[in-house]
C-alpha positions in Angstrom: -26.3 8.5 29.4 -27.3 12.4 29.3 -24.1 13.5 29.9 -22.9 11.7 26.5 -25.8 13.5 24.4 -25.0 16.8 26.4 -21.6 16.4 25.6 -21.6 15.3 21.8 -24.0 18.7 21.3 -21.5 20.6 22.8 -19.3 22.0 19.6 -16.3 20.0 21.1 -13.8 19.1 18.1 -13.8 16.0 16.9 -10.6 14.9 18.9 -12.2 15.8 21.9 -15.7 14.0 20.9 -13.5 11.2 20.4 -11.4 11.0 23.9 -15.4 11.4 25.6 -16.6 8.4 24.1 -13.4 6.5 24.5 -13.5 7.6 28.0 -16.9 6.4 28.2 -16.6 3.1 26.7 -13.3 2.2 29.5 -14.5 3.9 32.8 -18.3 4.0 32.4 -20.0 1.0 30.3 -18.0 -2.0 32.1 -19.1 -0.9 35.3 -22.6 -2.1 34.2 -21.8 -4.5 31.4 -19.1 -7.4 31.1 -18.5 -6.7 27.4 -17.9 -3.7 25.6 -17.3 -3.2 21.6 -16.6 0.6 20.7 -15.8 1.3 16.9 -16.7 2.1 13.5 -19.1 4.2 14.7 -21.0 0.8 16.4 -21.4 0.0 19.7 -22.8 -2.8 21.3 -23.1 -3.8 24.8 -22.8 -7.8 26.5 -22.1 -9.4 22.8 -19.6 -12.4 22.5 -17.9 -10.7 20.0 -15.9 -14.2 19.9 -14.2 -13.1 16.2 -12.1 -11.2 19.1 -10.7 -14.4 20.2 -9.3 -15.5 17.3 -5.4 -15.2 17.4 -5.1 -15.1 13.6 -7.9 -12.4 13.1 -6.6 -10.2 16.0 -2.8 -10.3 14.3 -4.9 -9.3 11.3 -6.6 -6.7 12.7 -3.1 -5.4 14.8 -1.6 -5.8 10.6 -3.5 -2.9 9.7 -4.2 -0.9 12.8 -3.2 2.7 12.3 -3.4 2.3 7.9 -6.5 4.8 7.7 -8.3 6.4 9.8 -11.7 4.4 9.0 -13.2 5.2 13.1 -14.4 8.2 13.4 -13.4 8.0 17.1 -10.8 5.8 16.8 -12.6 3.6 19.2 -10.1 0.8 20.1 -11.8 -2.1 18.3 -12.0 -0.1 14.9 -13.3 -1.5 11.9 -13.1 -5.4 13.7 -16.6 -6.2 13.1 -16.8 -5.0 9.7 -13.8 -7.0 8.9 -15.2 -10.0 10.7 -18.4 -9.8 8.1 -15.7 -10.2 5.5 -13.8 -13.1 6.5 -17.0 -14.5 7.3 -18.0 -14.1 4.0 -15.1 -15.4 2.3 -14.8 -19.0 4.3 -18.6 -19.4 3.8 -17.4 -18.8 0.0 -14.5 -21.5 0.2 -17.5 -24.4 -0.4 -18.5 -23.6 -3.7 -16.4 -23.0 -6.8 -15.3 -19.4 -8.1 -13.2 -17.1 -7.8 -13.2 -13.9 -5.2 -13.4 -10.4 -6.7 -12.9 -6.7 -4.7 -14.5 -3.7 -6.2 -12.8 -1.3 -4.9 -9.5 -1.9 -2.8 -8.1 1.3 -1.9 -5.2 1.0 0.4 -6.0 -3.5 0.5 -6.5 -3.9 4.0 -9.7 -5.6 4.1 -8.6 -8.2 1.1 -5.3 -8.4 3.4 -7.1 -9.7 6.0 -9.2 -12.0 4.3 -6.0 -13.3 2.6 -4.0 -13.6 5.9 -6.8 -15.2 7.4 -7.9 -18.0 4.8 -4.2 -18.4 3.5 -3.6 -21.6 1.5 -7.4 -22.6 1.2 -7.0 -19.7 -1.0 -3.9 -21.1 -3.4 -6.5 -22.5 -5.9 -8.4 -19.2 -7.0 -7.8 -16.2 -8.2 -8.1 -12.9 -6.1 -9.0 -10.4 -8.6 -8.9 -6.4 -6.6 -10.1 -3.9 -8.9 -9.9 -0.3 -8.7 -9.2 3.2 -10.5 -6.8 3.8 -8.1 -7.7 7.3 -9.3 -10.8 8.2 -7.1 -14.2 8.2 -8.9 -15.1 7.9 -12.8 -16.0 11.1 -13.6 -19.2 10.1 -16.0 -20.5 8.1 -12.7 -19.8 10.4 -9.6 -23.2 12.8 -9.5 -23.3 15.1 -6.3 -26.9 14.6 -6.0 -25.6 11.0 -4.9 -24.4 12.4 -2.0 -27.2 14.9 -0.2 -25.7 14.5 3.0 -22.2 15.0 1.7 -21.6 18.2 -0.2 -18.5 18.0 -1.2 -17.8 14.5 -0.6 -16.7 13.9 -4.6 -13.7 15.9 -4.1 -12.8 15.0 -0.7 -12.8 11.2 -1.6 -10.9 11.6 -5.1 -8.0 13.0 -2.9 -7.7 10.2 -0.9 -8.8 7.2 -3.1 -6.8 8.9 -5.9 -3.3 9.8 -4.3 -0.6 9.2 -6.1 1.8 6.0 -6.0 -1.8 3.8 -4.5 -1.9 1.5 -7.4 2.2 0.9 -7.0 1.8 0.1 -3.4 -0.8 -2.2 -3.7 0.7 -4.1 -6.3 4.3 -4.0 -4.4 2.0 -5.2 -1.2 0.8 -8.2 -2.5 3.5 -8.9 -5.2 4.3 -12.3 -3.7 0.8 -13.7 -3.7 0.6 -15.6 -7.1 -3.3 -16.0 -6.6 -4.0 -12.2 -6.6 -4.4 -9.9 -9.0 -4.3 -6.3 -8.9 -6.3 -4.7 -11.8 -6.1 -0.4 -12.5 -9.2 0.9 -14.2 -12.6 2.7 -14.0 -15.3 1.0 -12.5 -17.1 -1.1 -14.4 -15.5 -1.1 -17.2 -12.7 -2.2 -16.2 -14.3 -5.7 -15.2 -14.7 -6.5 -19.1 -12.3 -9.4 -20.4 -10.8 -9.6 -16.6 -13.7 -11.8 -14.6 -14.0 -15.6 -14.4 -16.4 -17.8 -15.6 -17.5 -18.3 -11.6 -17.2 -15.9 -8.8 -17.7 -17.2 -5.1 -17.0 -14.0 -3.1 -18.0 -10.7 -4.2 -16.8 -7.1 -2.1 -18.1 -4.2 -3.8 -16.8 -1.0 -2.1 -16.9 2.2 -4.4 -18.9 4.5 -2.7 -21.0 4.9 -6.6 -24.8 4.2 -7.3 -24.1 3.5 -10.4 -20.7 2.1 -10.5 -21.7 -0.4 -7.8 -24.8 -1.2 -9.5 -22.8 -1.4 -13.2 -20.7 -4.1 -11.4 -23.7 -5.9 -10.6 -25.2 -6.0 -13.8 -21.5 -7.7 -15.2 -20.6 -9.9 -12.1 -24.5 -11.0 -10.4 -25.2 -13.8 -13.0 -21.8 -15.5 -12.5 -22.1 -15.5 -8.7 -22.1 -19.2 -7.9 -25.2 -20.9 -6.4 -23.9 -20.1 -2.2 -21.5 -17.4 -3.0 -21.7 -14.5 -0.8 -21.6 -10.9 -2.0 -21.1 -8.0 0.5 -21.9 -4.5 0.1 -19.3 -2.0 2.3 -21.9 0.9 2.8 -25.0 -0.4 2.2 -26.7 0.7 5.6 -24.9 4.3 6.1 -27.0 6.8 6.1 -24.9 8.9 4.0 -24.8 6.5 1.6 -28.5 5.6 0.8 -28.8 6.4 -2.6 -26.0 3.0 -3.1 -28.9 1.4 -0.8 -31.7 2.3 -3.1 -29.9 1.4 -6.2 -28.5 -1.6 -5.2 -32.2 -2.6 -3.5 -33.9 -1.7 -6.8 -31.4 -4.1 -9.3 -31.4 -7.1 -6.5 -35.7 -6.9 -6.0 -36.2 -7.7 -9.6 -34.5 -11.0 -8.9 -36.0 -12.1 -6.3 -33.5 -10.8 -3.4 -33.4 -8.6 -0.1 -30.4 -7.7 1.3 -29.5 -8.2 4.9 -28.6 -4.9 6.4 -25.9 -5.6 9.4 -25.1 -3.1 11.3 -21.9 -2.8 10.7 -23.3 -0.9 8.0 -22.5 -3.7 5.4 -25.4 -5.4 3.4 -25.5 -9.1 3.3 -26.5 -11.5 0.3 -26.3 -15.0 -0.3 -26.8 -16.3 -4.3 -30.0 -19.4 -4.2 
């Protein structure tokens, strides 16, 4: 595969790094392999993949094709594994009691999949999404969080905090009784507005120290089997949430799996 390393250190634009690999993954890879996966900047070569073979989760997937761009290449199965993690998650949280919490929703694709997906086995609990729908808190967001992203602060309070997100998420899952959509900084936002029990556990926010402050409020109720799962645990760009998150869950006794997806993995004992 030289000419994919000759051509990614070429200086082509993104667009055109992005038709090479796609290129790549259709013309080149099957000639050699019977299965290919190609996106979310993972690639893997003779995997089942079966998650692919689902009907349900691949009019899911097709739901929310096109919403954001989360590929960087727009390889054509996108974010599918990541989202597979998820619903995973959420079924294996379906045998013990709780509710299911998102930290961090943004547009709600992922917790509209998992929805979709698990449909009335969810009717009992209650689907709590939290978000500022505002971008970061400002006390939390440090730069220093984010070596390998100068700049990333303001680039991602422009898109996490456009204006008229927190009305079309609402309006989005309006006629879902069993969800509820809550606007607020994170943490603080979780006070008064969490169960008893939680079963599943998201936490997406991009923070150190807002992901970590959710642990500290939500960890303890986190039912005996409940799954919680960490969005960018295992990018690179993102280690700081890594070593935070590492540091709060070794004093209890836990590791987290890193996938890589780039999710991290942990079931409650």
């Amino acid at each position: 595969m030289e000419t994919v390393r000759t051509s990614v250190e070429s200086g082509d634009s993104p667009e055109s790094r992005a038709a090479f690999f796609n290129r790549v993954v259709a013309d080149v890879l099957p000639r050699d392999h019977k299965a290919v996966f190609w996106g979310d900047r993972l690639l893997t070569l003779d995997k089942s993949a079966g998650f692919l073979a689902r009907p349900d989760f691949t009019a899911a997937l097709e739901s929310i094709r096109g919403s954001h761009a989360y590929d960087q290449y727009d390889g054509p199965g996108t974010i599918a594994w990541r989202l597979h993690t998820l619903v995973w998650a959420a079924e294996q949280a379906l045998a013990v009691p709780g509710d299911f919490i998102e930290c961090g929703v943004f547009k709600g694709d992922m917790s509209w999949v998992i929805l979709r997906l698990l449909g009335e086995r969810l009717t009992d609990r209650v689907f709590r999404l939290f978000d500022s729908f505002e971008g970061f808190a400002p006390d939390l967001a440090r730069p220093e969080d984010y070596p390998d992203n100068p700049g990333f602060i303001e680039l991602a309070n422009g898109v996490y905090g456009r204006a008229g997100l927190f009305e079309a998420v609402s309006a989005r899952f309006a006629d879902l009784p069993n969800v509820r959509v809550v606007k607020g900084f994170l943490p603080e936002s979780l006070d008064g507005n969490t169960p008893g029990q939680i079963a599943f556990l998201h936490i997406d926010l991009n923070s150190p120290q807002a992901e970590v402050g959710c642990l500290e409020r939500l960890f303890d109720r986190v039912s005996p089997g409940g799954t919680i799962v960490f969005d960018d645990y295992g990018w690179r760009a993102f280690r700081a949430q890594k070593e935070a998150e590492d540091s709060f869950l070794s004093t209890r006794g836990y590791s987290v799996l890193e996938l890589p997806t780039g999710q991290g993995l942990v079931v409650k004992r």
